[in-house]
N, C-alpha and C positions, 0 to 999 in steps of 0.2 A: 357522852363523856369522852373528855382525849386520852388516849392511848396508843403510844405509838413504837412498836416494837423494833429494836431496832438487833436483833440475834436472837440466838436460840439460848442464850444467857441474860441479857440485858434490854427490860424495858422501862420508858417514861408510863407512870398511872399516874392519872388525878387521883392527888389526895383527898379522901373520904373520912367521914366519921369515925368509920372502921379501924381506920387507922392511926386512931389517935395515942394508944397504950403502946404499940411498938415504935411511933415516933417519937413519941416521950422518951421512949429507953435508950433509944439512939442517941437522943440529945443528951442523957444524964450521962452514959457510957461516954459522950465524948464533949460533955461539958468545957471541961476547962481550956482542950483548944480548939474550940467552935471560939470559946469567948473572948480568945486572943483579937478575932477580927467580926465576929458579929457579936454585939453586948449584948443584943435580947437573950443570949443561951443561959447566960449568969440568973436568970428569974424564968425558967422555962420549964413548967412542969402539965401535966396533963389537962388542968384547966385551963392555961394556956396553949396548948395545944389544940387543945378543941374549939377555941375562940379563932385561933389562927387559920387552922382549916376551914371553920365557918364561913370565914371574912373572905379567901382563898374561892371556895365556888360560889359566893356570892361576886366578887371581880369577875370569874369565869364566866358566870349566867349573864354577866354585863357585856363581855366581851373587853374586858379590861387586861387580856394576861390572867396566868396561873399559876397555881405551885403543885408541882407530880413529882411523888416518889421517884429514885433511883431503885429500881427493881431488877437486883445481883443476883440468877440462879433464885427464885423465889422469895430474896429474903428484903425487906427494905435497906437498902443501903446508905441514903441519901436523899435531897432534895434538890430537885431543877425548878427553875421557876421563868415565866417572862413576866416581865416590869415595866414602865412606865410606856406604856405604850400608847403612840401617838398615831393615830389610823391616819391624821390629816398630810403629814407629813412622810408616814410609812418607816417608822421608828418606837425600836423594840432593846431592850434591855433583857440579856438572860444571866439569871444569878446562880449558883449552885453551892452546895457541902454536901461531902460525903463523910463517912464514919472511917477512922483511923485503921482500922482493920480491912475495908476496902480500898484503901489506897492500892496504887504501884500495878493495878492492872487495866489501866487505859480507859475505865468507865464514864469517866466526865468528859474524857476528851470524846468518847464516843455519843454519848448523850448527847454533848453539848452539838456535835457535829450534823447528825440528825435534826437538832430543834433547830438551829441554823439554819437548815435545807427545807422545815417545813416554815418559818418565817417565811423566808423568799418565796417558796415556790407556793407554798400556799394560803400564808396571808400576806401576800404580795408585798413585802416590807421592801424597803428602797436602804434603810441601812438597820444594822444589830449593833450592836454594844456589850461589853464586858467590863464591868469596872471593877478593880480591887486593889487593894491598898498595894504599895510598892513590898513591901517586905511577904508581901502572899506570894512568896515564890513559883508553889504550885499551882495557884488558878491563872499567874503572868506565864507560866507556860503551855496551859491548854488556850490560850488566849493567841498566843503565837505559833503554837503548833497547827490551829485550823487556821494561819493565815490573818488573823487581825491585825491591823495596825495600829501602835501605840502611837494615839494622837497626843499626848498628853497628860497633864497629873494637872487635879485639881486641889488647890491647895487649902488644906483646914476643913472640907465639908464635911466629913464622914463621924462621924460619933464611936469611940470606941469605950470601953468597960470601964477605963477609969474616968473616965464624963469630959475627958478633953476632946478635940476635934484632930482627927487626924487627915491626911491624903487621901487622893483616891487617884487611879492612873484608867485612864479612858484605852480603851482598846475599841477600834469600830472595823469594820468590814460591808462595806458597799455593794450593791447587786451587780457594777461592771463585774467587784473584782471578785465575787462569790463566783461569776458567770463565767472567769478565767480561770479560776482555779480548777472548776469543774470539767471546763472542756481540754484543763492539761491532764484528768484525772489527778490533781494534785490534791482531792479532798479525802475526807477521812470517813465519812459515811456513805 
């Protein structure tokens, strides 16, 4: 199972079964602005949660990408995930929320910084991706604080809560420039 520790406060777990009551709480606790930019939270309660993690290590067991708890000093925090992963090409997507109460102390940037480094170095990924809507302030700045580059905004793809289409802005990061930042120590895990 992946787990990958990345301090003596904060690690990535594969989401389990286990985990499906305190993820639910997470989600109801911070319903309303999950739902601003992801619309599954609006209908997301413990049967759906357990469906979710089901589907989650069943990609896993495929080698399709995952979705692992943010684990804050013991507690669940959040959720990291990789996405649409294309082994042929060596293209990986990692999505992430955290709960409103762990904000403001560098967890996602840290998470995310970590699964980056095990993308490249260990599933040999040739580029990462981050994509989130323009007004997601906080995920367009862990996106450029480990160095991605905003390639772009995709116009009208993303589905949000009131059933219209909205944006979505690409941020990627390439294994040159993953391999430059690292050898300026300019990375963050």
């Amino acid at each position: 199972m992946f787990s990958l520790r990345l301090a003596d406060d904060l690690e990535l777990m594969l989401l389990e079964e286990r985990h499906v009551s305190e993820l639910a709480a997470l989600v109801a606790e911070n319903r309303e602005r999950l739902a601003r930019f992801l619309p599954w939270a609006t209908a997301t309660f413990e049967p759906e949660v357990r469906t979710f993690i089901r589907g989650a290590l069943e990609k896993y067991a495929r080698g399709g990408g995952f979705d692992a708890g943010i684990v804050a000093d013991g507690e669940l925090a959040g959720v990291m995930g990789v996405h649409n992963v294309d082994r042929a090409v060596g293209r990986a997507e990692i999505g992430y929320w955290i709960g409103a109460r762990h904000q403001g102390r560098g967890l996602v940037t840290r998470a995310a910084a970590g699964l980056t480094r095990v993308l490249f170095e260990r599933w040999a990924m040739n580029r990462v991706e981050i994509r989130c809507e323009p007004e997601n302030v906080r995920s367009r700045a862990v996106a450029l604080r480990l160095g991605f580059v905003h390639e772009g905004t995709l116009r009208a793809v993303h589905p949000t809560a009131e059933g219209g289409p909205a944006d979505l802005e690409v941020f990627g990061l390439l294994r040159p420039e993953f391999e430059q930042l690292r050898q300026r120590q300019e990375w963050t895990a």
